[in-house]
C-alpha positions in Angstrom: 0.0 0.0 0.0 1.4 3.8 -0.4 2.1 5.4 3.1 0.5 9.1 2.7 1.4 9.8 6.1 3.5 13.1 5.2 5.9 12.4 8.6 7.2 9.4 6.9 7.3 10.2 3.2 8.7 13.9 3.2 11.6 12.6 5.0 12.7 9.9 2.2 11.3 12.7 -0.7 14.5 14.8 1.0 17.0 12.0 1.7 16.1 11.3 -2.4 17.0 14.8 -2.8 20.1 14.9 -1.3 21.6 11.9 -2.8 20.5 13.3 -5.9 22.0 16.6 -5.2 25.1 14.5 -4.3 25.7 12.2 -7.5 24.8 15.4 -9.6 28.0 17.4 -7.6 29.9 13.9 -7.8 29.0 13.7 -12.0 30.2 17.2 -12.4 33.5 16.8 -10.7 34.1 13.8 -12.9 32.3 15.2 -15.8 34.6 18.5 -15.5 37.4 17.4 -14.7 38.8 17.3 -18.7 37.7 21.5 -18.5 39.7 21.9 -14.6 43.0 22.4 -16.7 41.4 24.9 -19.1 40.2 26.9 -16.8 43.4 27.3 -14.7 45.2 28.0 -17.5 42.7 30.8 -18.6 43.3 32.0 -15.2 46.8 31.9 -14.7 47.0 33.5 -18.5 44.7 36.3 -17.2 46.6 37.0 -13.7 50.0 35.6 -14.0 51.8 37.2 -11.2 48.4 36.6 -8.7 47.2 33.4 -10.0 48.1 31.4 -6.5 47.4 34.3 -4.8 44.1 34.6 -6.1 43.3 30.9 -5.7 44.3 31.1 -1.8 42.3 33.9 -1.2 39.2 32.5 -3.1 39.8 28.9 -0.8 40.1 31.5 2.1 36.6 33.0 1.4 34.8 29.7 0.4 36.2 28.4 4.3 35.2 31.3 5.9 32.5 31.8 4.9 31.5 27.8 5.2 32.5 27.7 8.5 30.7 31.1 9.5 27.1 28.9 8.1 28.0 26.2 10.1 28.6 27.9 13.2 25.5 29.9 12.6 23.2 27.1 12.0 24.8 25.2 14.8 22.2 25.1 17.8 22.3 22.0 19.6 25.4 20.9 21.7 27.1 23.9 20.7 30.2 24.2 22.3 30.6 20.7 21.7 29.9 21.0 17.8 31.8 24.2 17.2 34.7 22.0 19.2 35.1 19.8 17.2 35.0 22.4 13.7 38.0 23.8 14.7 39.4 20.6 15.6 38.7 19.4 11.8 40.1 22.8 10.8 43.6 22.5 12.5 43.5 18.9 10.9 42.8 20.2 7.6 45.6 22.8 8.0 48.3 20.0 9.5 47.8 18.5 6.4 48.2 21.3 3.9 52.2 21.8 5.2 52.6 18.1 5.4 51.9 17.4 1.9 53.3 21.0 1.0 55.5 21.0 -1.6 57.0 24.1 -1.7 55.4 24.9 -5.1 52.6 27.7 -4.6 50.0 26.8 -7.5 50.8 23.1 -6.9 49.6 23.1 -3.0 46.8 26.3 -4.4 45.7 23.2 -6.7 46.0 20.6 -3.7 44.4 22.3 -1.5 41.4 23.1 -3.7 41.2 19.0 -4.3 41.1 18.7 -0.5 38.2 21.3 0.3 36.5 19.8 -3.2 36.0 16.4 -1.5 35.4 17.6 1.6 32.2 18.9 -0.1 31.6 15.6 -2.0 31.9 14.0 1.5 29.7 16.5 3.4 26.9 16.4 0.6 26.8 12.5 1.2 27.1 12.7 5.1 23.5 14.5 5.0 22.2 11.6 3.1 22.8 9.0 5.6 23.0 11.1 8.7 19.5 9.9 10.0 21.4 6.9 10.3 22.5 7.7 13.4 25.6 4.5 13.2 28.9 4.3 12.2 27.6 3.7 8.5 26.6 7.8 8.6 30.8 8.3 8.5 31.7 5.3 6.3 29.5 5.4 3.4 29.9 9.1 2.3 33.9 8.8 3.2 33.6 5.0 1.0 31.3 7.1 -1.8 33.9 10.2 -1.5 37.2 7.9 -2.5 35.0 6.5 -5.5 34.5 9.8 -6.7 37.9 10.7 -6.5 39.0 7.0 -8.0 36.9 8.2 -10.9 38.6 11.6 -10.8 41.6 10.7 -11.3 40.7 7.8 -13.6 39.6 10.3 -15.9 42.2 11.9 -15.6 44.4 9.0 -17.0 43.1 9.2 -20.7 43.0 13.3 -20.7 46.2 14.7 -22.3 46.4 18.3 -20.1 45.8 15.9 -16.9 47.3 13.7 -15.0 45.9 11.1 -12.6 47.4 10.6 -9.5 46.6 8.3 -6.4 48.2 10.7 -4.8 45.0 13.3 -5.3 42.7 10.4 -4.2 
């Protein structure tokens, strides 16, 4: 029979949603990844001298400004929550300098990879959230390496890319 109780069907209508809205952002990194090295190079042909400059300050803004939403829309266990942001955002600094290679656009470009699946692997975390397990962690980190295995893939048979396991 078909459930019209709208407690228990909106909730799978969104959970749809959001794994839709996460295999469409998961296509287009795939999908776009043969027009990635275009567009830097259109960049960097446009602003030479402030091409990784520009690119910091742009992965600056996109943190700030996600971790001013999150913080914002954080109301429950709060101090706990916000915790445990900065936590992930010392982590995700200690490992910008320890994969660092002393080449600005090539750590610009890394560390646009690393905030790039950490969006992959948010999107997919609010599709099993209501989980409430261990599987709420592992599937969208599991889904998020498959993204970036087909990434890099890609990125095999493209002549202005490389693939690299290194990126996954």
């Amino acid at each position: 029979g078909v459930d019209l109780d709208r407690d228990r069907v909106r909730p799978r209508v969104c959970d749809r949603m959001r794994l839709l809205v996460s295999l469409i952002a998961s296509a287009a990194v795939v999908i776009g990844s043969p027009f990635v090295g275009e567009i830097r190079a259109a960049i960097r042909a446009a602003f030479p001298a402030a091409f990784t400059s520009l690119l910091g300050a742009g992965l600056a803004a996109l943190v700030g400004l996600a971790v001013a939403a999150i913080v914002w829309r954080v109301r429950e266990r709060r101090l706990l929550r916000i915790g445990l942001i900065a936590a992930s955002l010392v982590v995700g600094v200690a490992y910008a300098l320890a994969v660092r290679t002393g080449e600005g656009e090539v750590d610009a470009v890394e560390r646009f990879h690393f905030l790039e699946y950490a969006l992959i692997a948010w999107l997919f975390y609010r599709v099993w959230r209501p989980r409430g397990d261990l599987s709420a962690l592992v599937l969208p980190a599991c889904a998020t390496v498959i993204v970036g295995v087909a990434d890099e893939w890609v990125q095999w048979f493209l002549p202005s890319r490389v693939g690299e396991l290194h990126d996954v």
